[in-house]
N, C-alpha and C positions, 0 to 999 in steps of 0.2 A: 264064333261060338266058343272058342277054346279059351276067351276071356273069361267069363261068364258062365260058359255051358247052353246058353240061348242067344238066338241074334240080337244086338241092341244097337240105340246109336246113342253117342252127346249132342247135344242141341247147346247151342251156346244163348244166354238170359241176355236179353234185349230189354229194355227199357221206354217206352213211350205210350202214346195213345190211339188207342184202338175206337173209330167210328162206325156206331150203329145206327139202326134206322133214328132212335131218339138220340140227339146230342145230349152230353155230357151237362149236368147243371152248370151253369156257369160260365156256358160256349159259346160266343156267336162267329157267328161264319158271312161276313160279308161277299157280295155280288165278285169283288176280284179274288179273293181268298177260296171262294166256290170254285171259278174259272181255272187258278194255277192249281190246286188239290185235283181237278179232275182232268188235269195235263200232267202232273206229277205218275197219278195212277196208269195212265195208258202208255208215258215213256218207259218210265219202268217194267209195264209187260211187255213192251217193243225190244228193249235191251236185255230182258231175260230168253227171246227169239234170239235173241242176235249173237249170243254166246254160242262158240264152235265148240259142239259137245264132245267131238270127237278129240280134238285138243284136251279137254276139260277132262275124260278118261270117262265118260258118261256113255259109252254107245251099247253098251250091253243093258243100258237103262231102261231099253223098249222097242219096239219093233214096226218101222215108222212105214215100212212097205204096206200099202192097202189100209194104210189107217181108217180113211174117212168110211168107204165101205165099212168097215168093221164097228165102226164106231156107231154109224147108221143101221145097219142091219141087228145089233146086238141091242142099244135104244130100243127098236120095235118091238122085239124079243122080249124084254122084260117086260112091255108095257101090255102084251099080250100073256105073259104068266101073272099080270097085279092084277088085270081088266077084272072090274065086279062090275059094271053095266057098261049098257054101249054109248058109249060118247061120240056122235060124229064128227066132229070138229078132230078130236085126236088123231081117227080114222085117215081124215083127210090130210090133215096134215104128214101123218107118218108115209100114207101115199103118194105125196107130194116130195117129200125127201128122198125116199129109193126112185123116184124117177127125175130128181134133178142134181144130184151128187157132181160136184165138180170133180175135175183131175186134181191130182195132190198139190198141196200148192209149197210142198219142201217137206224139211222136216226141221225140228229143232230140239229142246226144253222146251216143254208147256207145264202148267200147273194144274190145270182142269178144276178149279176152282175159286178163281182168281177175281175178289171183289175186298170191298171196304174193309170188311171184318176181317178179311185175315192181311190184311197187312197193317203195320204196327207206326205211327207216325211221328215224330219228332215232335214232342210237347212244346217245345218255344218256337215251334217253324213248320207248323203242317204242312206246307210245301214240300218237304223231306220226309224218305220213306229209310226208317231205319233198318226196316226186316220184313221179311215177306214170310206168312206162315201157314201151318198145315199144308205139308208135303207130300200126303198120305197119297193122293192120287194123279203124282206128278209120273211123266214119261218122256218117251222120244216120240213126238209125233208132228200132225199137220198145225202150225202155230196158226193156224186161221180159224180152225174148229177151236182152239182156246180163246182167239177172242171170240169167235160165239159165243163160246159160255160167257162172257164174261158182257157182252152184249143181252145174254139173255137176264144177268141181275139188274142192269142198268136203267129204273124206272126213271121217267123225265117227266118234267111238268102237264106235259099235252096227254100221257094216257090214260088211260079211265080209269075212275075212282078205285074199282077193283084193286086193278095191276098196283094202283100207287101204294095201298093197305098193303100188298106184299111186298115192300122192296125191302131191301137188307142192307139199305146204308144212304146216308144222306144224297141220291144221284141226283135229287129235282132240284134242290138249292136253287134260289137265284141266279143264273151267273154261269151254273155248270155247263158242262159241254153235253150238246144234244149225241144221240147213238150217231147219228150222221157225224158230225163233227168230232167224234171219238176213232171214226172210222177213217175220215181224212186225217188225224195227227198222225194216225196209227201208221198209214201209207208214207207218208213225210218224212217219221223216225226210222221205218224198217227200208224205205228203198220197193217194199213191194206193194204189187197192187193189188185191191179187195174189189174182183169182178162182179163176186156174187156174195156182196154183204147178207141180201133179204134170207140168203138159204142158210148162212152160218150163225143170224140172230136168229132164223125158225128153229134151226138147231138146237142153240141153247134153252130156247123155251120149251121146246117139246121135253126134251133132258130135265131141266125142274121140274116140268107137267107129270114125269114118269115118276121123277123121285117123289112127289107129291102122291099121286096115285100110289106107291109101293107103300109108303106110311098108311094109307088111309084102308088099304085092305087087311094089312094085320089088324085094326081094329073091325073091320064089316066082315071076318073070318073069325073072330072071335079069339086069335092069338093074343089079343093085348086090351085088358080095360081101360087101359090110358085113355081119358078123352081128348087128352092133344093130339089123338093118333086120329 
């Protein structure tokens, strides 16, 4: 603060491209260039786990004891202050997570939002991630609940029409890596093992279901006439 008077940060200007659900006019992405893009993406969150924060001077970045609890029980919590009707399925599911919560499975850097869009790609080499972005909701915690999240953006060819209209970045490509085999690389790069994949993708789904629900009652609450709301 004594720079400025307020806290700020530099962000250092990156340069490349960014993948949305629609590609870029003028893009194609073939069957091998699909498959190394979405090895690039899960090495890269393997090797942001893999960084010793406490070396790095990051430990006061978050508070990794009880994370998943936390994270779990706090999830619920919102989704029971957004709730405008009763959805069983969420019901279920949220009951389904407080009674299967793994033990911690470490701590590290996570990003908690870690998919297509925010990371920035080398325009003459998609293969190459030149910058990882939006850090707003990065910490110190369990890097397995971060690849949930990151399991839970990750639409593939086989799931239903629905899910695929919501994905946020090219994942069904021909070619790509299924959630399974995102989950094997992940194991390969880090050295650790993912006992219970299913509960840290229900994870991350529930978590966009929540964030989804919290948009859609500001508008059923009449705080917002936004119809994207």
């Amino acid at each position: 603060e004594d720079v400025l008077g307020s806290p700020f940060y530099v962000m250092e200007r990156r340069r490349g491209l960014i993948l949305r659900k629609k590609l870029p006019a003028g893009i194609t992405i073939d069957r091998e260039m699909a498959r190394c893009m979405s090895c690039a993406l899960i090495d890269n969150l393997a090797a942001l786990h893999s960084i010793d924060y406490q070396a790095a001077g990051l430990s006061d970045m978050g508070k990794p004891e009880g994370y998943v609890e936390r994270q779990v029980t706090g999830w619920i919590k919102r989704y029971g202050q957004a709730r405008t009707s009763v959805v069983p399925a969420m019901d279920s599911v949220a009951k389904w997570l407080a009674a299967h919560m793994p033990p911690e499975a470490g701590a590290s850097v996570i990003h908690n939002d870690y998919k297509y869009d925010n990371v920035m790609l080398n325009s003459d080499d998609f293969t190459k991630i030149v910058a990882v972005l939006d850090w707003e909701m990065a910490t110190i915690g369990d890097p397995l609940m971060d690849l949930g999240t990151s399991l839970g953006y990750w639409v593939q060819s086989t799931d239903p029409v629905a899910l695929q209209q919501a994905a946020f970045g090219p994942t069904a490509l021909p070619g790509s890596l299924t959630r399974a085999e995102l989950v094997e690389r992940y194991q390969e790069q880090t050295g650790v093992a993912v006992p219970d994949a299913v509960f840290y993708y229900s994870f991350g789904l529930f978590k966009l279901a929540v964030i989804v629900q919290q948009i859609y009652a500001r508008f059923a609450r009449g705080t917002t006439k936004d119809p994207r709301f």
